[in-house]
CHARMM internal coordinates of N, CA and C (Angstrom, degrees):
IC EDIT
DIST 1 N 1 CA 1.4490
DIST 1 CA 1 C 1.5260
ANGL 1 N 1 CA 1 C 107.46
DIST 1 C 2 N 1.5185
ANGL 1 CA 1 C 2 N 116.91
DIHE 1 N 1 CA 1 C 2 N 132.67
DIST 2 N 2 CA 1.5921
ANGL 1 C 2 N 2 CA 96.31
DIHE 1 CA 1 C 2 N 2 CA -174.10
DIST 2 CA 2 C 1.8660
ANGL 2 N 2 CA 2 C 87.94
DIHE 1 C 2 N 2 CA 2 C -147.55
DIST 2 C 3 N 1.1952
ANGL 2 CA 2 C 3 N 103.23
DIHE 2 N 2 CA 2 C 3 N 111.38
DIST 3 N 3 CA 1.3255
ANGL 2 C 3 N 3 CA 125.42
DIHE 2 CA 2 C 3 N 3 CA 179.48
DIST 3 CA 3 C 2.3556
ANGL 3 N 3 CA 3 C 118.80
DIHE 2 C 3 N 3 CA 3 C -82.71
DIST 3 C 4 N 1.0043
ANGL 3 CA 3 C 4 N 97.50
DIHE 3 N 3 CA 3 C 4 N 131.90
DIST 4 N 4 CA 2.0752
ANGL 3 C 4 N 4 CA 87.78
DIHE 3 CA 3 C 4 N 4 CA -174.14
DIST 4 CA 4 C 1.8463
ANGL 4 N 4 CA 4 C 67.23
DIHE 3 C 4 N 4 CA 4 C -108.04
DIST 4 C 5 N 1.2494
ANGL 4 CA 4 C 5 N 86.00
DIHE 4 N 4 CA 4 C 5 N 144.72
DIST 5 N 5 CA 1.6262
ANGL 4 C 5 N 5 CA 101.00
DIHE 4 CA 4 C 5 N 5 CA 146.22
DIST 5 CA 5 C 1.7526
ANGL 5 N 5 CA 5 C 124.42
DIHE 4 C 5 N 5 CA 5 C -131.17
DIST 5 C 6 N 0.8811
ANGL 5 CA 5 C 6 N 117.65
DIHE 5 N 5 CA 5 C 6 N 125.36
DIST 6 N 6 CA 1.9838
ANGL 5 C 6 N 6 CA 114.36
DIHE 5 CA 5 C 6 N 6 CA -175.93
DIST 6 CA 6 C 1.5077
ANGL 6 N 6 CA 6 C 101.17
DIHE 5 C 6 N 6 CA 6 C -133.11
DIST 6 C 7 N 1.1385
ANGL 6 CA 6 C 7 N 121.66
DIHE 6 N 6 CA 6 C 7 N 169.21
DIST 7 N 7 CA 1.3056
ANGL 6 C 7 N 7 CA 132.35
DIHE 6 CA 6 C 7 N 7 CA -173.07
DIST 7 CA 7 C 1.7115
ANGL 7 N 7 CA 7 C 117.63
DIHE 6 C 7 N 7 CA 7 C -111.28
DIST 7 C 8 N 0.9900
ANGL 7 CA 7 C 8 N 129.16
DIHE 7 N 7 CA 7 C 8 N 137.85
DIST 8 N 8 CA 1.2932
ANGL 7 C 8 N 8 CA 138.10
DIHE 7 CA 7 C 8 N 8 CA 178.25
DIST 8 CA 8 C 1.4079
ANGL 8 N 8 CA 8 C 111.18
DIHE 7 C 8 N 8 CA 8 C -73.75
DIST 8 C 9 N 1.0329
ANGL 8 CA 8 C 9 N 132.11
DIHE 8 N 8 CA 8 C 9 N 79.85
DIST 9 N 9 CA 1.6315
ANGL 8 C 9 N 9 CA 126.33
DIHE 8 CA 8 C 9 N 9 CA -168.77
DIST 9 CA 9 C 1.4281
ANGL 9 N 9 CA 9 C 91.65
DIHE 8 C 9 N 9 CA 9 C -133.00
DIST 9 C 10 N 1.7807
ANGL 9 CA 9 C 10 N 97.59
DIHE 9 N 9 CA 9 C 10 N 128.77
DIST 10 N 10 CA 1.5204
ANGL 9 C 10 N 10 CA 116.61
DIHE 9 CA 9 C 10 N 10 CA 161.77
DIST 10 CA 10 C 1.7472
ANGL 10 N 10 CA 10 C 122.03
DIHE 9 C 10 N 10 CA 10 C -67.15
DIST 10 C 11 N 1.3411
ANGL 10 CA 10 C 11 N 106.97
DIHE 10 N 10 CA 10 C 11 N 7.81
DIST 11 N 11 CA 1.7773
ANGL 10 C 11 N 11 CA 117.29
DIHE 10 CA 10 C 11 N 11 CA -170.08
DIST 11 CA 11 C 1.6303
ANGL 11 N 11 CA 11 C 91.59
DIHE 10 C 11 N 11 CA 11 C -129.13
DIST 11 C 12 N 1.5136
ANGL 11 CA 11 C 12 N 118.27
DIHE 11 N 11 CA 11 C 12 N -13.71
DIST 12 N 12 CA 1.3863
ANGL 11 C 12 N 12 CA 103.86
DIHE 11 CA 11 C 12 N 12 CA 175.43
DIST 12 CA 12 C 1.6812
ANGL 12 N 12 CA 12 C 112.01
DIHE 11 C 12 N 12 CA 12 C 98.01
DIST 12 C 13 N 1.0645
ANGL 12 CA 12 C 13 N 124.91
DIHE 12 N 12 CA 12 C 13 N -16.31
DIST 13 N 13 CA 1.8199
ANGL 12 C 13 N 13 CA 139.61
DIHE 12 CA 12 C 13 N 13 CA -150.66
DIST 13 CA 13 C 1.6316
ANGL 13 N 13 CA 13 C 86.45
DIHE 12 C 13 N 13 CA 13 C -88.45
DIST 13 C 14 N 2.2888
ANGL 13 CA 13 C 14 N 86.39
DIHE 13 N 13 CA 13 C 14 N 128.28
DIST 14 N 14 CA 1.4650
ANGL 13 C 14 N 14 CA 95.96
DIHE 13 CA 13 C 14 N 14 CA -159.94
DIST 14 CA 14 C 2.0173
ANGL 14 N 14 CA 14 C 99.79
DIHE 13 C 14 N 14 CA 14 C -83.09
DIST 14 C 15 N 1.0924
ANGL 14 CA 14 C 15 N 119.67
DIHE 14 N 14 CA 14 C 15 N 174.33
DIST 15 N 15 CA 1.3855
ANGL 14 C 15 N 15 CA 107.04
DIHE 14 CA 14 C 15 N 15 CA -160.16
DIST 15 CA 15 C 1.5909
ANGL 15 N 15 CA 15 C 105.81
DIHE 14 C 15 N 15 CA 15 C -93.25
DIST 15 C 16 N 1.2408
ANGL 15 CA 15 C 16 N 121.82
DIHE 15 N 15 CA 15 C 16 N 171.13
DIST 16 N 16 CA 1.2931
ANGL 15 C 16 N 16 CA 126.31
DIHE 15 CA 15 C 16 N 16 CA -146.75
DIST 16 CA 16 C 1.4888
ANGL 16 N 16 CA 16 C 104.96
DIHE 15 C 16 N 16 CA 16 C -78.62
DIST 16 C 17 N 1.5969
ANGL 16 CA 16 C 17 N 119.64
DIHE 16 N 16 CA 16 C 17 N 134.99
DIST 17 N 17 CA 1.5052
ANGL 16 C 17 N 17 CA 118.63
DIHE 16 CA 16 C 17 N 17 CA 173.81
DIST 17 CA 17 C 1.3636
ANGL 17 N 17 CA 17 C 127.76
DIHE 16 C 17 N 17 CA 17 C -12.60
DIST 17 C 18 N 1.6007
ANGL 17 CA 17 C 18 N 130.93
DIHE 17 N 17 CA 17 C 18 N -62.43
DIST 18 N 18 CA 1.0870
ANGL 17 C 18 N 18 CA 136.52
DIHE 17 CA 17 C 18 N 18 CA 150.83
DIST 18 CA 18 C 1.4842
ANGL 18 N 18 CA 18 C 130.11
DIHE 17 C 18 N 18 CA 18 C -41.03
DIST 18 C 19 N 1.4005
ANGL 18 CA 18 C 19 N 137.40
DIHE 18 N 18 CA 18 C 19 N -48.92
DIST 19 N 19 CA 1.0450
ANGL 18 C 19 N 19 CA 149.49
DIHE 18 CA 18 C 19 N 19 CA -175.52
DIST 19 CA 19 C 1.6517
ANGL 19 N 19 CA 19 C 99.09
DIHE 18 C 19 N 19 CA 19 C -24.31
DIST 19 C 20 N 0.9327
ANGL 19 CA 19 C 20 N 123.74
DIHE 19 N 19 CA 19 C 20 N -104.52
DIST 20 N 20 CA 1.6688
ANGL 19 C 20 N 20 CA 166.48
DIHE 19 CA 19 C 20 N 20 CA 180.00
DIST 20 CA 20 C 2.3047
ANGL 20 N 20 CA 20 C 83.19
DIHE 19 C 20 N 20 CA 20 C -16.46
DIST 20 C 21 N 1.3694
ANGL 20 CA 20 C 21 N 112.76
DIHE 20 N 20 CA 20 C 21 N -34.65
DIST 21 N 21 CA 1.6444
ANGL 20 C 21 N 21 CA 101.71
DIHE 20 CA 20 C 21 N 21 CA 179.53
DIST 21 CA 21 C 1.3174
ANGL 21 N 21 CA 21 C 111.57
DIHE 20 C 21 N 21 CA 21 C -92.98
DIST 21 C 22 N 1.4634
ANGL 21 CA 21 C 22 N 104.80
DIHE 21 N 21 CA 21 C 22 N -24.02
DIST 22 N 22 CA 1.6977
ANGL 21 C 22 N 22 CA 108.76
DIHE 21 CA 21 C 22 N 22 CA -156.99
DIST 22 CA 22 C 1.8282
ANGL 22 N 22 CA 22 C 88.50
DIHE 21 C 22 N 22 CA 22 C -93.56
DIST 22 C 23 N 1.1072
ANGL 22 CA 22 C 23 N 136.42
DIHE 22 N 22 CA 22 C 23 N -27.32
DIST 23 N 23 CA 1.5654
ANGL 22 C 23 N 23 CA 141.19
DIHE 22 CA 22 C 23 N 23 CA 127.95
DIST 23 CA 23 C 1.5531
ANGL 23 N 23 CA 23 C 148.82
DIHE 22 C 23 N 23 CA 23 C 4.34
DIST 23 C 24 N 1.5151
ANGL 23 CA 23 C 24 N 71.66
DIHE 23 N 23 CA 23 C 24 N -72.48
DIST 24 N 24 CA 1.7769
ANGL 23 C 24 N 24 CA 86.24
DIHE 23 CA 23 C 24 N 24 CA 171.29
DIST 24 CA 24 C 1.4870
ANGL 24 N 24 CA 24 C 98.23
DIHE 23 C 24 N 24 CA 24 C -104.23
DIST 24 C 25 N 1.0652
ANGL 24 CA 24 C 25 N 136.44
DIHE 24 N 24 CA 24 C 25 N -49.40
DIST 25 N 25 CA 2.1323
ANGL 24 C 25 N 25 CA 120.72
DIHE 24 CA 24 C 25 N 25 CA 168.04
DIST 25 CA 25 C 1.2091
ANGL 25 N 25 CA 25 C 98.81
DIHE 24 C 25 N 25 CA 25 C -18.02
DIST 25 C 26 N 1.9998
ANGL 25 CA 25 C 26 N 130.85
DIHE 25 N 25 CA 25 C 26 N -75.23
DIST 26 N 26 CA 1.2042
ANGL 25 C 26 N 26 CA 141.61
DIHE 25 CA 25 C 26 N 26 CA -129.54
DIST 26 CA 26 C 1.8367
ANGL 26 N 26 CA 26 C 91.59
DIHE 25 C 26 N 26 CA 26 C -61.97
DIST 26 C 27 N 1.7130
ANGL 26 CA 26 C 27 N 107.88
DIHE 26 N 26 CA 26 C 27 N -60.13
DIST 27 N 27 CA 1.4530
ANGL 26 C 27 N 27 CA 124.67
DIHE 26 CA 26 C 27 N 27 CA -157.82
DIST 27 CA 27 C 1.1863
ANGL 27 N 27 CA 27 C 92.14
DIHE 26 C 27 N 27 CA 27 C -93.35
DIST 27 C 28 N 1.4647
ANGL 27 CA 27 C 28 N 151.52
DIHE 27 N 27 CA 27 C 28 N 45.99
DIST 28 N 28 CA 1.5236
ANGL 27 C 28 N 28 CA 160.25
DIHE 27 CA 27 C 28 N 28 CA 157.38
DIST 28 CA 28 C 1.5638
ANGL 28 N 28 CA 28 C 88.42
DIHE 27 C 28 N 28 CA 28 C -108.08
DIST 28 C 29 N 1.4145
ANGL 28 CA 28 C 29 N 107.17
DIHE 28 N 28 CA 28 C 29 N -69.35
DIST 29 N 29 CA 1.7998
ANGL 28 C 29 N 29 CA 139.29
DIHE 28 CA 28 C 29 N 29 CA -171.58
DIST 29 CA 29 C 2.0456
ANGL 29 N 29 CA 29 C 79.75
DIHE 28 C 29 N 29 CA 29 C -26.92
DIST 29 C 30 N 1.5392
ANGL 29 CA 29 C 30 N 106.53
DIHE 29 N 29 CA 29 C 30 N -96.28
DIST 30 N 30 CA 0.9583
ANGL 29 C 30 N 30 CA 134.55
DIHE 29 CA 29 C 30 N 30 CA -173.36
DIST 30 CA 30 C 1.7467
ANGL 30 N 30 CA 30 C 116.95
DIHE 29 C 30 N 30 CA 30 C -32.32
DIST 30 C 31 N 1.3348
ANGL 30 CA 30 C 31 N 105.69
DIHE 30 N 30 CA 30 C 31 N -37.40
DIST 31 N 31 CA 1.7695
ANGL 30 C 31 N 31 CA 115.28
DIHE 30 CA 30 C 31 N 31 CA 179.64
DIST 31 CA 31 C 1.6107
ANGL 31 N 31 CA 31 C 101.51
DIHE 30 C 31 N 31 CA 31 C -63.99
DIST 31 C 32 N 1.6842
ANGL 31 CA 31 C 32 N 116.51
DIHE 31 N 31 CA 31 C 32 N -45.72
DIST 32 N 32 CA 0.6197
ANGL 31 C 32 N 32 CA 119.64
DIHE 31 CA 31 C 32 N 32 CA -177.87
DIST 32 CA 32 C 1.6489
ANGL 32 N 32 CA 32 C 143.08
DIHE 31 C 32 N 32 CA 32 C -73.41
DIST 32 C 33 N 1.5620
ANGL 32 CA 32 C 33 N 103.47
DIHE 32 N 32 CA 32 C 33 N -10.29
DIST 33 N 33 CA 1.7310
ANGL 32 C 33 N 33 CA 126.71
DIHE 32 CA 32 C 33 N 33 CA -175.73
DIST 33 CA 33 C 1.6845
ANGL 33 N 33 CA 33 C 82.69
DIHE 32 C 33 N 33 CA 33 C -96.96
DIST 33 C 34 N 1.5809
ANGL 33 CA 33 C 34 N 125.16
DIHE 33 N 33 CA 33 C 34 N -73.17
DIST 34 N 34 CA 1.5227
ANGL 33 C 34 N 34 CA 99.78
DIHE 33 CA 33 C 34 N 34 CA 171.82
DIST 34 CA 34 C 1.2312
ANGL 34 N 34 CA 34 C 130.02
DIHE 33 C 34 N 34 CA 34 C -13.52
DIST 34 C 35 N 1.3442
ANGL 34 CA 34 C 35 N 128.37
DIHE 34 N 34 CA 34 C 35 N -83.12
DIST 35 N 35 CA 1.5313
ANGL 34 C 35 N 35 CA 156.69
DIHE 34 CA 34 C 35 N 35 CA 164.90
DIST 35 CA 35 C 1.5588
ANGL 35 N 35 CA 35 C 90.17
DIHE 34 C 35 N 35 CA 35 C -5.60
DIST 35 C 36 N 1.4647
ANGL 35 CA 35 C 36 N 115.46
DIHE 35 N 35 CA 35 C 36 N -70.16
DIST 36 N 36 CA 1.2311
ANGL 35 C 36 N 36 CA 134.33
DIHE 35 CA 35 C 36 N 36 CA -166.93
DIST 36 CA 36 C 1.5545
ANGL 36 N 36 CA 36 C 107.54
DIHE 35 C 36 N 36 CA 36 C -73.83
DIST 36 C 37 N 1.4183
ANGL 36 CA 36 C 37 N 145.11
DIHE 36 N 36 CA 36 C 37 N -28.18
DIST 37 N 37 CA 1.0465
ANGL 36 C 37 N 37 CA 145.68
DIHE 36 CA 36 C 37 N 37 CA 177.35
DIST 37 CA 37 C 1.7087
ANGL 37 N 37 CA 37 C 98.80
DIHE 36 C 37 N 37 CA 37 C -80.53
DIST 37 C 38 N 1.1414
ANGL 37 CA 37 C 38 N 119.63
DIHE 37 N 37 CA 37 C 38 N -51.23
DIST 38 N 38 CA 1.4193
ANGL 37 C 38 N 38 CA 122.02
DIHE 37 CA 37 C 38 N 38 CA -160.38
DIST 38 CA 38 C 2.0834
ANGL 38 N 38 CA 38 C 98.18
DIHE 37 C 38 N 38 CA 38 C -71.12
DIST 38 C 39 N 1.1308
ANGL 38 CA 38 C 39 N 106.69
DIHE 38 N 38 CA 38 C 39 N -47.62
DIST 39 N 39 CA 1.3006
ANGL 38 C 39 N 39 CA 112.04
DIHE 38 CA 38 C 39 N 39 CA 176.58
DIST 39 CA 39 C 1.9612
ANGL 39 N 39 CA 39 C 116.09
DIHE 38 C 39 N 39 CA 39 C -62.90
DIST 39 C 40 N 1.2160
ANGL 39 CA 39 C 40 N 115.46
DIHE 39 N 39 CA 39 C 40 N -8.05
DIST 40 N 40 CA 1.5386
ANGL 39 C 40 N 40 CA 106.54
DIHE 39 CA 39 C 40 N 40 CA -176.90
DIST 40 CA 40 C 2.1028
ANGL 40 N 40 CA 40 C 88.24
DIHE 39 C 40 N 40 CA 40 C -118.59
DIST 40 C 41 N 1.1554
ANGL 40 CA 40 C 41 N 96.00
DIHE 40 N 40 CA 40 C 41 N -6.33
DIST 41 N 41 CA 1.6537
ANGL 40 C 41 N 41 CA 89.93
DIHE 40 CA 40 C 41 N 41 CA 155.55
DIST 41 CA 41 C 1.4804
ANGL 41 N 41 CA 41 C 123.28
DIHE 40 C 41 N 41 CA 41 C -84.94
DIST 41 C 42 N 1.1739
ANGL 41 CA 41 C 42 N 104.86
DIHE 41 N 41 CA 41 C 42 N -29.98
DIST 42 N 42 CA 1.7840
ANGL 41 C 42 N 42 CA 122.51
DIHE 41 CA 41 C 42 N 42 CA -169.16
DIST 42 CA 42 C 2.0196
ANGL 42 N 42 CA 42 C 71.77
DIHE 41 C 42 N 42 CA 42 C -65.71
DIST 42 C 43 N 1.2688
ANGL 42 CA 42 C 43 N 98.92
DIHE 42 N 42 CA 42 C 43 N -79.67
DIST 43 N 43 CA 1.6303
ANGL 42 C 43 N 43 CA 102.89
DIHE 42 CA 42 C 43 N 43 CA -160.92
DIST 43 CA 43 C 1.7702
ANGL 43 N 43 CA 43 C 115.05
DIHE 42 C 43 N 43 CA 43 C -19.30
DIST 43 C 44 N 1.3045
ANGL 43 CA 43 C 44 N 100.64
DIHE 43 N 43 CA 43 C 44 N -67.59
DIST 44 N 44 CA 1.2943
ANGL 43 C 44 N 44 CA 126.06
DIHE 43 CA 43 C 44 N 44 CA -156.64
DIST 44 CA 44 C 1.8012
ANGL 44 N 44 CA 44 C 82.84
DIHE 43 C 44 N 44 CA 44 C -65.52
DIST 44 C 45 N 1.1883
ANGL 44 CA 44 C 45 N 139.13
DIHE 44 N 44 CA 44 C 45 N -54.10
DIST 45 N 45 CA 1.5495
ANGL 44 C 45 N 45 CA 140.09
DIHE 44 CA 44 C 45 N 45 CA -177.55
DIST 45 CA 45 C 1.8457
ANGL 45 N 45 CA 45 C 102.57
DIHE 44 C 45 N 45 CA 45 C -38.95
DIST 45 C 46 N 1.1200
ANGL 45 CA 45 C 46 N 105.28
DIHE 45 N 45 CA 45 C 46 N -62.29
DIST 46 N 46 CA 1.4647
ANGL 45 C 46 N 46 CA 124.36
DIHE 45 CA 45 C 46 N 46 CA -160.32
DIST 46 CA 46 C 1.4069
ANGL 46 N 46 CA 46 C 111.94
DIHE 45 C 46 N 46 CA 46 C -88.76
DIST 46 C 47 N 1.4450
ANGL 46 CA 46 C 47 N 120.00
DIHE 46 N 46 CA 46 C 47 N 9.56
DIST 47 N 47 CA 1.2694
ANGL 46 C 47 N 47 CA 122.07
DIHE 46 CA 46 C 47 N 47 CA -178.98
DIST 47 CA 47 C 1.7946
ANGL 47 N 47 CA 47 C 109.84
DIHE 46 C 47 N 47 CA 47 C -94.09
DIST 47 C 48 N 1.4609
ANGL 47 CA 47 C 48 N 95.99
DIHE 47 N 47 CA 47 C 48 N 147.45
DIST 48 N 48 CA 1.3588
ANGL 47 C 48 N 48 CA 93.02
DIHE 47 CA 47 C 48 N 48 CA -159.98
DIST 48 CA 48 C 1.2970
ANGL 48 N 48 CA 48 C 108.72
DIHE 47 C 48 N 48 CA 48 C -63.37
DIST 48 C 49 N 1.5872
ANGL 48 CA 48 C 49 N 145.30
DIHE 48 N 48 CA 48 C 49 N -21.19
DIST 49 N 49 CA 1.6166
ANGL 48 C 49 N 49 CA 148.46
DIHE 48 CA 48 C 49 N 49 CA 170.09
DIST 49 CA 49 C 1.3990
ANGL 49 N 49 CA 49 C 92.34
DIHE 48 C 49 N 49 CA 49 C -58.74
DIST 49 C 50 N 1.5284
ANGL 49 CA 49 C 50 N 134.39
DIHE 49 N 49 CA 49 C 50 N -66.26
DIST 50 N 50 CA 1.5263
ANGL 49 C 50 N 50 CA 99.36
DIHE 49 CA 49 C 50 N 50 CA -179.77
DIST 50 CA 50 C 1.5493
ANGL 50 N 50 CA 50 C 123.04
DIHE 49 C 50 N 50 CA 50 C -67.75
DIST 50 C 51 N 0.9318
ANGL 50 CA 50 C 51 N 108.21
DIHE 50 N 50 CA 50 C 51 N -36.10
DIST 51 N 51 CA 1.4825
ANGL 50 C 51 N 51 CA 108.64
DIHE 50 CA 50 C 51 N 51 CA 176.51
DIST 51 CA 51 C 1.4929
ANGL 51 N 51 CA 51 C 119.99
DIHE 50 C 51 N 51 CA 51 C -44.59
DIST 51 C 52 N 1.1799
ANGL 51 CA 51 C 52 N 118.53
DIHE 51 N 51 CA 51 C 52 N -26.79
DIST 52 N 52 CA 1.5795
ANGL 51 C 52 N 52 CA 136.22
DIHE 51 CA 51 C 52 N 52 CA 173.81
DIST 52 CA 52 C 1.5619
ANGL 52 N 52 CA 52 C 106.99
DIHE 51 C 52 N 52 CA 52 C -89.17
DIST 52 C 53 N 1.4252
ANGL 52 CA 52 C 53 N 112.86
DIHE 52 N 52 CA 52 C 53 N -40.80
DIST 53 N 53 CA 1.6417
ANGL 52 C 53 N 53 CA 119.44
DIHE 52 CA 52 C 53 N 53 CA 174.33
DIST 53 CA 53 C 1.5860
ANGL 53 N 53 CA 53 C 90.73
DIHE 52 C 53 N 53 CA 53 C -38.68
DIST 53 C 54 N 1.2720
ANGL 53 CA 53 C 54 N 89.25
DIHE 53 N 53 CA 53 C 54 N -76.23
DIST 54 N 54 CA 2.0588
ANGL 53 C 54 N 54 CA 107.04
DIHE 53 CA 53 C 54 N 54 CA -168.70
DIST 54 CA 54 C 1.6768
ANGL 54 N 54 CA 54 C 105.66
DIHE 53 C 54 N 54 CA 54 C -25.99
DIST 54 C 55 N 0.7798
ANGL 54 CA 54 C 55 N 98.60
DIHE 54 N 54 CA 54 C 55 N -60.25
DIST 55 N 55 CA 1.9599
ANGL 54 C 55 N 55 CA 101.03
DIHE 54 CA 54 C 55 N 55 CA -158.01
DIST 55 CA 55 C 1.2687
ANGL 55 N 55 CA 55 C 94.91
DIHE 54 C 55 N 55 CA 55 C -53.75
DIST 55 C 56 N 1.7692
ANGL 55 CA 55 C 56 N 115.50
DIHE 55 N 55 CA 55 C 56 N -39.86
DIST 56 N 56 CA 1.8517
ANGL 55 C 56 N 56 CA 110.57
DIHE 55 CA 55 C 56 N 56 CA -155.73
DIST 56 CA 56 C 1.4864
ANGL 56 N 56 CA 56 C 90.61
DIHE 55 C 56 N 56 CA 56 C -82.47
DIST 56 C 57 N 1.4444
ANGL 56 CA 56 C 57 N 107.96
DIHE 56 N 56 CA 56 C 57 N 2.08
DIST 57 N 57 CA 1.8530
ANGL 56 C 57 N 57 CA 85.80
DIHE 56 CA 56 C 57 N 57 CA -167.07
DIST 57 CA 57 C 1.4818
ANGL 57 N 57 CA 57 C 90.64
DIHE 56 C 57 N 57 CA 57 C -94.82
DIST 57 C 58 N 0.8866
ANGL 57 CA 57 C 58 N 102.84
DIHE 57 N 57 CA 57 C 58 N -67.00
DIST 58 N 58 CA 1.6148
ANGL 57 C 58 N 58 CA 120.06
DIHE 57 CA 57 C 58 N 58 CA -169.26
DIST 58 CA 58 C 1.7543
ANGL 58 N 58 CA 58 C 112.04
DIHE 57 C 58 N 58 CA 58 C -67.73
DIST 58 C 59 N 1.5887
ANGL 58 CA 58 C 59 N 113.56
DIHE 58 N 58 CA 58 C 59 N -2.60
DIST 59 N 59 CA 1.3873
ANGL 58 C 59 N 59 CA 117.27
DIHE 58 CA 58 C 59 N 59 CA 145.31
DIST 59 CA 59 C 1.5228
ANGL 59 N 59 CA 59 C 113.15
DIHE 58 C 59 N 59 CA 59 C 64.84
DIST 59 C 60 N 1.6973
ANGL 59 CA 59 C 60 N 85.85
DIHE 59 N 59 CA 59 C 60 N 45.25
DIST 60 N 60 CA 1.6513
ANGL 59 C 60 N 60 CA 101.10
DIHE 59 CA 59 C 60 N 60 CA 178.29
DIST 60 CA 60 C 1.4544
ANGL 60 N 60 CA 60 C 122.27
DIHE 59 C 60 N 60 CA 60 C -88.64
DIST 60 C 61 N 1.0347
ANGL 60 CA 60 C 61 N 102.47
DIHE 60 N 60 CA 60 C 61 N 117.37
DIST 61 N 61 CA 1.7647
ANGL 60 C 61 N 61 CA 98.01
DIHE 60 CA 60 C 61 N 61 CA -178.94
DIST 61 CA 61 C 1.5512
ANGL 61 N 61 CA 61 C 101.38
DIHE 60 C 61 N 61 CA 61 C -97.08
DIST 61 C 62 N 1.8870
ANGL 61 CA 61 C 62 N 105.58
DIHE 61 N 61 CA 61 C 62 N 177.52
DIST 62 N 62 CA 1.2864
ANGL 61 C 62 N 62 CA 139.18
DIHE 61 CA 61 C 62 N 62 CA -153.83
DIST 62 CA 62 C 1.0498
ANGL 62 N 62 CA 62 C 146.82
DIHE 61 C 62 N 62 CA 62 C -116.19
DIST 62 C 63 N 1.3425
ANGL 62 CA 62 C 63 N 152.25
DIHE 62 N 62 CA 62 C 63 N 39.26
DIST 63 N 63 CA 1.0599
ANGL 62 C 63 N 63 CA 143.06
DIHE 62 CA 62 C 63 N 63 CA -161.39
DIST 63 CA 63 C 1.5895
ANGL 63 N 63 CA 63 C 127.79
DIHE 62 C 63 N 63 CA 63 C -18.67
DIST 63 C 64 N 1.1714
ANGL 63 CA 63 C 64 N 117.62
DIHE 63 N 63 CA 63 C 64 N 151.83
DIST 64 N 64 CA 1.5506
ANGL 63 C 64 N 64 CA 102.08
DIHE 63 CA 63 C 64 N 64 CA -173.84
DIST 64 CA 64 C 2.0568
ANGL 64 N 64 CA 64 C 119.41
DIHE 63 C 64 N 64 CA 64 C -67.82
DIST 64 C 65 N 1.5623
ANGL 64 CA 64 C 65 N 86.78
DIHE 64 N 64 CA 64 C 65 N -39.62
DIST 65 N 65 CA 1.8038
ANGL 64 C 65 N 65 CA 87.41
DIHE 64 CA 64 C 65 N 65 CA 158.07
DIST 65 CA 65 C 1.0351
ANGL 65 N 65 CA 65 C 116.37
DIHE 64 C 65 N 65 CA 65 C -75.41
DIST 65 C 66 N 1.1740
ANGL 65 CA 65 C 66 N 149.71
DIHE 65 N 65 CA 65 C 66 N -23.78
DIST 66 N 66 CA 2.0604
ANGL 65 C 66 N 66 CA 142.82
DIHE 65 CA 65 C 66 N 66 CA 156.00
DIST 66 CA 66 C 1.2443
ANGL 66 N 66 CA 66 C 93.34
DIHE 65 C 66 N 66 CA 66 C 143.98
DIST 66 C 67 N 1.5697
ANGL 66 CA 66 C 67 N 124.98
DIHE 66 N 66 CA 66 C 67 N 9.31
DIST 67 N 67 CA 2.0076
ANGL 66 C 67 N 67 CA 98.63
DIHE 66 CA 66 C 67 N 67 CA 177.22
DIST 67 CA 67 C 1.3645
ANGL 67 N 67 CA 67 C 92.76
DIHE 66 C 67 N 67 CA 67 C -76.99
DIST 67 C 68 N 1.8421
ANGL 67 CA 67 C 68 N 101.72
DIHE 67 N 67 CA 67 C 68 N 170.67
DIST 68 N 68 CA 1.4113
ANGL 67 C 68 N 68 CA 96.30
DIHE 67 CA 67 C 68 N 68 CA 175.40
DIST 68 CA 68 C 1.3785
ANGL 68 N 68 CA 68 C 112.30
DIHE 67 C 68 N 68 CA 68 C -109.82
DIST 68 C 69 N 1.3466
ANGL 68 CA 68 C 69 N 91.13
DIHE 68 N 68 CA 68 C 69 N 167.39
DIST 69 N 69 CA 2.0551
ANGL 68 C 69 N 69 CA 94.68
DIHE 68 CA 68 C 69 N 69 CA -147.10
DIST 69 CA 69 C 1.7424
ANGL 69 N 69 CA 69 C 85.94
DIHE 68 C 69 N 69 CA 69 C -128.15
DIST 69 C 70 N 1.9955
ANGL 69 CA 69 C 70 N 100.92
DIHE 69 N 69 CA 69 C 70 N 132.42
DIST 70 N 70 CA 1.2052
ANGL 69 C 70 N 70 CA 125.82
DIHE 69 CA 69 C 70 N 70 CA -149.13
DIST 70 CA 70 C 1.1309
ANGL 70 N 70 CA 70 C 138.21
DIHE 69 C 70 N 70 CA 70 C 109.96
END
COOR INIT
IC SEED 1 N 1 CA 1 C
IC BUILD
């Protein structure tokens, strides 16, 4: 992940020593709780209790070899 940070200044003034670390920590921090939110959704999606939720909801039936039949 490789983040530029610069400042919007109508005088041009480059942004303060710190800026540019305390920056990329915050939106590293944050890339990384995503990453981690989106991945225990993947889980919880693809886990076989929902995966079984699904069929009874949506009332999918079976063929005896597993295509689905309907």
């Amino acid at each position: 992940m490789s983040i530029g940070v610069t400042r919007d200044s109508p005088t041009w003034q480059p942004p303060t020593a710190a800026a540019e670390e305390v920056v990329t920590e915050a939106l590293r921090e944050l890339a990384c709780w995503l990453y981690l939110q989106l991945e225990a959704e993947y889980d919880h999606l693809t886990s076989g209790e929902a995966i079984e939720e699904g069929i009874i909801v949506n009332e999918y039936t079976f063929a005896q070899g597993g295509l689905r039949f309907g």
